[in-house]
PyMOL commands that place a pseudoatom at each C-alpha (Angstrom):
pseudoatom trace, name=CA, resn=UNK, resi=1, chain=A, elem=C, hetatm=0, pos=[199.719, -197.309, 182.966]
pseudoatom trace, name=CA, resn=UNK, resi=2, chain=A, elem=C, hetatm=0, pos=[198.480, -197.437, 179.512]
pseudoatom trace, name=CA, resn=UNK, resi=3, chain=A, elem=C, hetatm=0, pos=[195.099, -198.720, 180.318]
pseudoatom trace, name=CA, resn=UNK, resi=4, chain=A, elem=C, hetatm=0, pos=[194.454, -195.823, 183.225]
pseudoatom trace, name=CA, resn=UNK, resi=5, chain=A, elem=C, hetatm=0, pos=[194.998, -193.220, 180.602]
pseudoatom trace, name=CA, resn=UNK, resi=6, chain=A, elem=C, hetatm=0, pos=[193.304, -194.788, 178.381]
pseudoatom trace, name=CA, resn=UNK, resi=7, chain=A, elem=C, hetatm=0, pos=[190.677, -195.336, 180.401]
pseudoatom trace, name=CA, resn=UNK, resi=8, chain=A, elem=C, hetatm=0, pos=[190.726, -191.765, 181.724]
pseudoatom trace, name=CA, resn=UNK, resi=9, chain=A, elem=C, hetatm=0, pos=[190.479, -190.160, 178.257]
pseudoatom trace, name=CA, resn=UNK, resi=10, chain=A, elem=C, hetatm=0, pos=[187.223, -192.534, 177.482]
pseudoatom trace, name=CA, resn=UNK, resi=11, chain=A, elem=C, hetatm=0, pos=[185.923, -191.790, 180.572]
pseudoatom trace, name=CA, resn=UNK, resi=12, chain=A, elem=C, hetatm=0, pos=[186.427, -187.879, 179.616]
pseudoatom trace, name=CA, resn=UNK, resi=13, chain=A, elem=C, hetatm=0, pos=[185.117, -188.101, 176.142]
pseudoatom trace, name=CA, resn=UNK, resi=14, chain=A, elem=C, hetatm=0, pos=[181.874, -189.838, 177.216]
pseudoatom trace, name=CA, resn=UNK, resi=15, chain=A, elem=C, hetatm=0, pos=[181.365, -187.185, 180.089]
pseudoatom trace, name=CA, resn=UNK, resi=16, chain=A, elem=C, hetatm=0, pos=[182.070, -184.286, 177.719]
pseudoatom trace, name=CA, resn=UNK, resi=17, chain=A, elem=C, hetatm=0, pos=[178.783, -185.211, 175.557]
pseudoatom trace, name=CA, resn=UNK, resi=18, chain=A, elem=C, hetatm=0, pos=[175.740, -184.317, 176.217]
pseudoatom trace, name=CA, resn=UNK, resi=19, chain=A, elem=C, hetatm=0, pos=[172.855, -186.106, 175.472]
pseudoatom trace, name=CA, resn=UNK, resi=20, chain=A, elem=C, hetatm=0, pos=[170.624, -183.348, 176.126]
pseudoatom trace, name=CA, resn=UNK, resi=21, chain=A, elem=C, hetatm=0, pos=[170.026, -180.110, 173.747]
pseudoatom trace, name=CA, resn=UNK, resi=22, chain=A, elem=C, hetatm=0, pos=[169.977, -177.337, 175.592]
pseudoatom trace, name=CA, resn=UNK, resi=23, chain=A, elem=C, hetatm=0, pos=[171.609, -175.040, 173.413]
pseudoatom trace, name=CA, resn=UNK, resi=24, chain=A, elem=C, hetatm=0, pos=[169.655, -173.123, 171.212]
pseudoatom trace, name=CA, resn=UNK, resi=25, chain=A, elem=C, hetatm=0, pos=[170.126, -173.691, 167.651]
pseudoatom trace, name=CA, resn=UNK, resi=26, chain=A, elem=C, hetatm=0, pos=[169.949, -171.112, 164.793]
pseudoatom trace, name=CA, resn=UNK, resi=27, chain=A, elem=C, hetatm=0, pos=[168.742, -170.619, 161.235]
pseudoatom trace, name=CA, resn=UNK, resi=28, chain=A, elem=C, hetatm=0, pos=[170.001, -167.833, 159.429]
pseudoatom trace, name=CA, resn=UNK, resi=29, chain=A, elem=C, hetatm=0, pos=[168.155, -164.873, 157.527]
pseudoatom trace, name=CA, resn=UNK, resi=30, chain=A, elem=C, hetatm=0, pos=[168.851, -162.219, 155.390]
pseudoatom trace, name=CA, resn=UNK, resi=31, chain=A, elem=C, hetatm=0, pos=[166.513, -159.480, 155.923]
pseudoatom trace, name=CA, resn=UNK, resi=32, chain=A, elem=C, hetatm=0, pos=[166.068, -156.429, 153.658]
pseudoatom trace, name=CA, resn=UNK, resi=33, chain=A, elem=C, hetatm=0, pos=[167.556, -152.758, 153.730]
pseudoatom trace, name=CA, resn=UNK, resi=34, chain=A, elem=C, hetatm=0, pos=[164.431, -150.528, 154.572]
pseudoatom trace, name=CA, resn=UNK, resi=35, chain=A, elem=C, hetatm=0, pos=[166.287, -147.382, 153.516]
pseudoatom trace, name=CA, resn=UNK, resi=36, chain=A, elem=C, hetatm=0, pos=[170.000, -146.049, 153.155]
pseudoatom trace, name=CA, resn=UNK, resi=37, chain=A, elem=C, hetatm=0, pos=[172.337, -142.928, 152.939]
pseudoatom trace, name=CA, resn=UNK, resi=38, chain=A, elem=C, hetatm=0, pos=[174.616, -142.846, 150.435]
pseudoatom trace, name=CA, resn=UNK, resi=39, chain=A, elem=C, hetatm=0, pos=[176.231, -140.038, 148.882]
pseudoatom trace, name=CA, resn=UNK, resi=40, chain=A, elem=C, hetatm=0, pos=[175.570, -138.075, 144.982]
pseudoatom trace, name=CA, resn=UNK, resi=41, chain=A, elem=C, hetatm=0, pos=[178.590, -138.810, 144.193]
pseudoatom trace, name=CA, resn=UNK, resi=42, chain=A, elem=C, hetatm=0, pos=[182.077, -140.464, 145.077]
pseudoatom trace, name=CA, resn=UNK, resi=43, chain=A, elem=C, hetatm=0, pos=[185.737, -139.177, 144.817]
pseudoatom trace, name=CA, resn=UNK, resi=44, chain=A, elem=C, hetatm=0, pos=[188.275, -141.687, 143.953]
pseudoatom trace, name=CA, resn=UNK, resi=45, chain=A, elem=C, hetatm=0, pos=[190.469, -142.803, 146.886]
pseudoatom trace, name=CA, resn=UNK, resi=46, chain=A, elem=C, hetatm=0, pos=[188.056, -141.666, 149.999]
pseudoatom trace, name=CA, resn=UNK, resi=47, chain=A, elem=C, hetatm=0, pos=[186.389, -142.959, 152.128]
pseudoatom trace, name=CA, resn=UNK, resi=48, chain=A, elem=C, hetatm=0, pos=[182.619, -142.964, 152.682]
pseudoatom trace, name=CA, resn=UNK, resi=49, chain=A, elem=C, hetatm=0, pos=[180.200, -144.084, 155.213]
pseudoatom trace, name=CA, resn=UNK, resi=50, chain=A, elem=C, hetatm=0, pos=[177.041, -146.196, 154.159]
pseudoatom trace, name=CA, resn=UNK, resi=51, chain=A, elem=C, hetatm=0, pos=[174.416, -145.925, 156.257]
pseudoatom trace, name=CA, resn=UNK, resi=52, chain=A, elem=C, hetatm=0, pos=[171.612, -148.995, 156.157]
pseudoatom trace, name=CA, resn=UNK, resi=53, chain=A, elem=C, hetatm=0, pos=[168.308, -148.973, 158.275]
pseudoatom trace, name=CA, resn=UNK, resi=54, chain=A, elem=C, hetatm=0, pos=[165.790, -152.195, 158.996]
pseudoatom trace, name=CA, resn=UNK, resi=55, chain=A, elem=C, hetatm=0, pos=[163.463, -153.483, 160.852]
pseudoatom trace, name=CA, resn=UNK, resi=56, chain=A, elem=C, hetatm=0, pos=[164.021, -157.097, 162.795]
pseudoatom trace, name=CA, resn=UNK, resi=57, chain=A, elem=C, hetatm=0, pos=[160.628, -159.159, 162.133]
pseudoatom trace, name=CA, resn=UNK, resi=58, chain=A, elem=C, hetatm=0, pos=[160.960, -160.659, 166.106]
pseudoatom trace, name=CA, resn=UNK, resi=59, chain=A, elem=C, hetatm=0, pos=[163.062, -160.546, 169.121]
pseudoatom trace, name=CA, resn=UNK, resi=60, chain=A, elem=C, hetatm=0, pos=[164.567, -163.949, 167.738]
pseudoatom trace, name=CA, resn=UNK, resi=61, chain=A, elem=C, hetatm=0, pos=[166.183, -162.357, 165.043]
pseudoatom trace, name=CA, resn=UNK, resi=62, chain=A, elem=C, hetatm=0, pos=[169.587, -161.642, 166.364]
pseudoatom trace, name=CA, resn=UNK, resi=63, chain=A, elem=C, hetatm=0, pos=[172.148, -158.851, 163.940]
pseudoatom trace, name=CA, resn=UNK, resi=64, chain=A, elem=C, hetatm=0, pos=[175.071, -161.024, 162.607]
pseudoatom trace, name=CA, resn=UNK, resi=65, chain=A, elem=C, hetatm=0, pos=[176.468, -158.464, 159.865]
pseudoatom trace, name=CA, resn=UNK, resi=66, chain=A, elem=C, hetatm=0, pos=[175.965, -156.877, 156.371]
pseudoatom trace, name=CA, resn=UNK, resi=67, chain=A, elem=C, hetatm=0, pos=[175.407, -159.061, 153.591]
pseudoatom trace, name=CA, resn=UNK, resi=68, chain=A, elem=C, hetatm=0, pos=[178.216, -157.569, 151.080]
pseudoatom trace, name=CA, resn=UNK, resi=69, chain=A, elem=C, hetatm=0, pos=[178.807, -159.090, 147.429]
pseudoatom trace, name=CA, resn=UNK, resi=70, chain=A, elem=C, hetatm=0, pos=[180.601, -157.467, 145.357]
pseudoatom trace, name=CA, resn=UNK, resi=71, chain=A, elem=C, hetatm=0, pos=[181.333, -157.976, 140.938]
pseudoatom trace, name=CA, resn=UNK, resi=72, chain=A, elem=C, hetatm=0, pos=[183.508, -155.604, 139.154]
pseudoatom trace, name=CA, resn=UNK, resi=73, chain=A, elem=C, hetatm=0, pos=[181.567, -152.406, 139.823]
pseudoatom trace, name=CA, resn=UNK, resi=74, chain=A, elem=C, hetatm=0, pos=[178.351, -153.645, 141.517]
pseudoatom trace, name=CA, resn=UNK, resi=75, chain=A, elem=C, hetatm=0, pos=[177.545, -153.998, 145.609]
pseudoatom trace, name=CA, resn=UNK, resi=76, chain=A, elem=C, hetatm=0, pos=[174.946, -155.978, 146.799]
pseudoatom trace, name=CA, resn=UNK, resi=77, chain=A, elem=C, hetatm=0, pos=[173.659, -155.524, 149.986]
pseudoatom trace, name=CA, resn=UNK, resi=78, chain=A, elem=C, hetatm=0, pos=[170.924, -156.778, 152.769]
pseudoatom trace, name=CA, resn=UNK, resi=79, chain=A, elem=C, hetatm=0, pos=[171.433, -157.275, 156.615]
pseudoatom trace, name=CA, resn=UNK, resi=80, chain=A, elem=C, hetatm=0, pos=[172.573, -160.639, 157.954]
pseudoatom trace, name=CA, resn=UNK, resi=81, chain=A, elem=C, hetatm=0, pos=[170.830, -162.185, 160.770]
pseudoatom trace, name=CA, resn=UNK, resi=82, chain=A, elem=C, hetatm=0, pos=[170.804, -165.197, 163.039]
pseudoatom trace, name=CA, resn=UNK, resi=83, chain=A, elem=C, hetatm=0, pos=[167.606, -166.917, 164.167]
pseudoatom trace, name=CA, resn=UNK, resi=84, chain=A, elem=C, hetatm=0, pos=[166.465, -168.258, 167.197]
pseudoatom trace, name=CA, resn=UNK, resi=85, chain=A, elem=C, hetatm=0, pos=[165.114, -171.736, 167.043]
pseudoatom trace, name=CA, resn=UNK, resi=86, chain=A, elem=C, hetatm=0, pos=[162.483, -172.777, 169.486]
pseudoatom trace, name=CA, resn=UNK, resi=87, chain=A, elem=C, hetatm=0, pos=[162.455, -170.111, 171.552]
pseudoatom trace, name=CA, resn=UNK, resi=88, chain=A, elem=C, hetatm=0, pos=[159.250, -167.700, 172.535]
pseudoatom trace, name=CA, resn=UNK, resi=89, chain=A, elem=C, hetatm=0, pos=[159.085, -164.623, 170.213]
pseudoatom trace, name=CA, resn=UNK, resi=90, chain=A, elem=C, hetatm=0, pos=[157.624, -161.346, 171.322]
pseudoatom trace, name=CA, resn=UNK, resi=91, chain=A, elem=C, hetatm=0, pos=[154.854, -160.542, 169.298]
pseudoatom trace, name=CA, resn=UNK, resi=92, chain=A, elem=C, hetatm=0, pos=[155.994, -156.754, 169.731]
pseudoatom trace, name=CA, resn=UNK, resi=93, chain=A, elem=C, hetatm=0, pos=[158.411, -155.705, 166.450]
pseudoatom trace, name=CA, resn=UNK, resi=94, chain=A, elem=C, hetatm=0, pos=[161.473, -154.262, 167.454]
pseudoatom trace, name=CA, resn=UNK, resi=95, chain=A, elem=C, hetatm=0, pos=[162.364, -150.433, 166.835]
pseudoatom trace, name=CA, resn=UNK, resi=96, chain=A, elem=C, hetatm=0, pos=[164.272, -149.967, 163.880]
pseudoatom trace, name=CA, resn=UNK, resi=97, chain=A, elem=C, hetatm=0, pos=[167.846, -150.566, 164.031]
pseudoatom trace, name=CA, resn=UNK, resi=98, chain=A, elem=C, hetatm=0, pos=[170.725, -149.012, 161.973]
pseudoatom trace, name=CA, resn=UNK, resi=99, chain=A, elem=C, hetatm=0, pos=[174.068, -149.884, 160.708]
pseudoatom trace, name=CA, resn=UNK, resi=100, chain=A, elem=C, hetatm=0, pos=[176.706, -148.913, 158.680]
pseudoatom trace, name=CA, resn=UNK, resi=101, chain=A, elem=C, hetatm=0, pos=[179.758, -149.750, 156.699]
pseudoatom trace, name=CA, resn=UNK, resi=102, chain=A, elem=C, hetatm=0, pos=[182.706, -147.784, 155.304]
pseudoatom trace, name=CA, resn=UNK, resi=103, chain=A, elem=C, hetatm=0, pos=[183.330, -147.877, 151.485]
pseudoatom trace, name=CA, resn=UNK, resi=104, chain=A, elem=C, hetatm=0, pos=[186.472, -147.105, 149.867]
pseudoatom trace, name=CA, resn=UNK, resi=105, chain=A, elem=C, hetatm=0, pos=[186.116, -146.192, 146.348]
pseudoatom trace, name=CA, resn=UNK, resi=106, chain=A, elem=C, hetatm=0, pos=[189.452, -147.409, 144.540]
pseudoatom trace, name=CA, resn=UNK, resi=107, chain=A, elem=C, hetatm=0, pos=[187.924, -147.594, 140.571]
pseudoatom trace, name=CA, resn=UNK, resi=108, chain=A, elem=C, hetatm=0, pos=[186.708, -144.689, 138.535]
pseudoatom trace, name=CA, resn=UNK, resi=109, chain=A, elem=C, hetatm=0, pos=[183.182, -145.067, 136.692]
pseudoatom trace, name=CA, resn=UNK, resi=110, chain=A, elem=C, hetatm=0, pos=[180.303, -145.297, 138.344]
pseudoatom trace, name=CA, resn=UNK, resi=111, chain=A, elem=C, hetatm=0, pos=[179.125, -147.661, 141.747]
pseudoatom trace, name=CA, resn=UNK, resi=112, chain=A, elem=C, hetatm=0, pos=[176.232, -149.400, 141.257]
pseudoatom trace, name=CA, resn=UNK, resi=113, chain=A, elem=C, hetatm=0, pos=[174.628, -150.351, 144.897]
pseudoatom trace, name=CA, resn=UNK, resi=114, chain=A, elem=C, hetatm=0, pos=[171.932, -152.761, 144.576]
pseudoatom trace, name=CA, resn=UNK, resi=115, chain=A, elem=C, hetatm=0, pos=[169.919, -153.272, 148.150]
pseudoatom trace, name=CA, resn=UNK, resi=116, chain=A, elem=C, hetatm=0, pos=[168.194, -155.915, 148.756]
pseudoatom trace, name=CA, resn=UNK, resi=117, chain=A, elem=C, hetatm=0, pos=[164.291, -154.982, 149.195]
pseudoatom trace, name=CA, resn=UNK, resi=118, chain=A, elem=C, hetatm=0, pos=[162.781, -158.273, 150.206]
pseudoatom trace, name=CA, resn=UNK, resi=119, chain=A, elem=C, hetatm=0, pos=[160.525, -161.165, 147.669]
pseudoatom trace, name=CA, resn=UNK, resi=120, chain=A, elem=C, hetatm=0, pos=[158.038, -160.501, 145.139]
pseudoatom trace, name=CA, resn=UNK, resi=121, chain=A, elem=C, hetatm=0, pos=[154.728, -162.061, 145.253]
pseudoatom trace, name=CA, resn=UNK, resi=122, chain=A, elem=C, hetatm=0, pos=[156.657, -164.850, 142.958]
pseudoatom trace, name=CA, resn=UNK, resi=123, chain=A, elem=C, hetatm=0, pos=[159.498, -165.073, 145.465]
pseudoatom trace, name=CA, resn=UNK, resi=124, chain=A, elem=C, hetatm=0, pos=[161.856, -163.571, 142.996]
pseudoatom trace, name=CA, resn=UNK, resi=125, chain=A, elem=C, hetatm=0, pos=[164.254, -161.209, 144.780]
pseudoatom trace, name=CA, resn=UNK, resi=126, chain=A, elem=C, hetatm=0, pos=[163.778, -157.272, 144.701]
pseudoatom trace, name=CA, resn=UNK, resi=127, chain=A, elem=C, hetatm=0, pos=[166.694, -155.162, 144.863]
pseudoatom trace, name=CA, resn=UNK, resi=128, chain=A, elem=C, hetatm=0, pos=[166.687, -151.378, 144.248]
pseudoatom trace, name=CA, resn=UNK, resi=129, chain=A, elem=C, hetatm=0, pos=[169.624, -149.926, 142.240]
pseudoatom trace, name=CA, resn=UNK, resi=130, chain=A, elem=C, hetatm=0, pos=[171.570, -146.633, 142.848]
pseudoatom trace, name=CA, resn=UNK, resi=131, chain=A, elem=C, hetatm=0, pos=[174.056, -145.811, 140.702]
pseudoatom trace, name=CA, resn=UNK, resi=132, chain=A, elem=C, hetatm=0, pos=[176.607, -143.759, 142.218]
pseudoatom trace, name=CA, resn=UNK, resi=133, chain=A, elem=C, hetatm=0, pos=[179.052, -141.337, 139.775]
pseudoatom trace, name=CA, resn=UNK, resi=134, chain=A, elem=C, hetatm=0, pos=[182.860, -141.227, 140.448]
pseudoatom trace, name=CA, resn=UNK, resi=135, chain=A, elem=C, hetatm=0, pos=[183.982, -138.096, 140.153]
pseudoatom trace, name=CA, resn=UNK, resi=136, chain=A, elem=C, hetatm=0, pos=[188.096, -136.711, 140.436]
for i in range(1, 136): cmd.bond("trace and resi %d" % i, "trace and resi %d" % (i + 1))
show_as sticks, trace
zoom trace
């Protein structure tokens, strides 16, 4: 009895690999914010909605999420994405998309949001900073 099950689990292990790749595989991106709404100024304890627009580079590029770091008073932001590997792009760039987030401002100071803007000619990262005021 031992050796059937055995047997049967070895038999199922073998047939449950797949020698073949099929599946498509990914590489991930982040792409940068083309532009944002955010507002003058915050009030302490609301919350506010970000808005983010950008612009997928092919139809392989597929939206994972919001790239979100944050450090004491500072938010860092681009647009996750997954990428298609060996697949056929279009050529064609997709319309522009547009997400958002909500932000809940719990310190007093000021917000500093720094989106990401995409590589310099160096391939040093560009962000652009908006400082946002909190006011009670």
């Amino acid at each position: 009895m031992k050796k059937i099950v055995l047997f049967v689990i070895l038999i199922t292990s073998f047939l449950g690999c797949s020698l073949d790749n099929d599946n498509p595989t990914y590489t991930y991106e982040v792409l940068p914010v083309d532009s944002y709404v955010v507002p003058a100024s915050f009030t302490l304890g609301k919350t506010y909605e970000i808005k983010l627009k950008y612009q997928k580079p092919s139809s392989c590029h597929i939206y994972q999420g919001i790239y979100y770091d944050k450090d004491l008073n500072t938010r860092t932001i681009a647009i996750q994405t997954a990428v298609q590997n060996n697949q056929v792009c279009t050529a064609d760039v997709p319309p522009i998309s547009e997400v958002s987030f909500n932000f809940i401002v719990n310190n007093t100071g000021s917000y500093i949001f720094k989106f990401y803007k995409g590589k310099d000619a160096k391939g040093e990262n560009i962000f652009e900073e908006v400082e946002i005021p909190v006011v009670e």
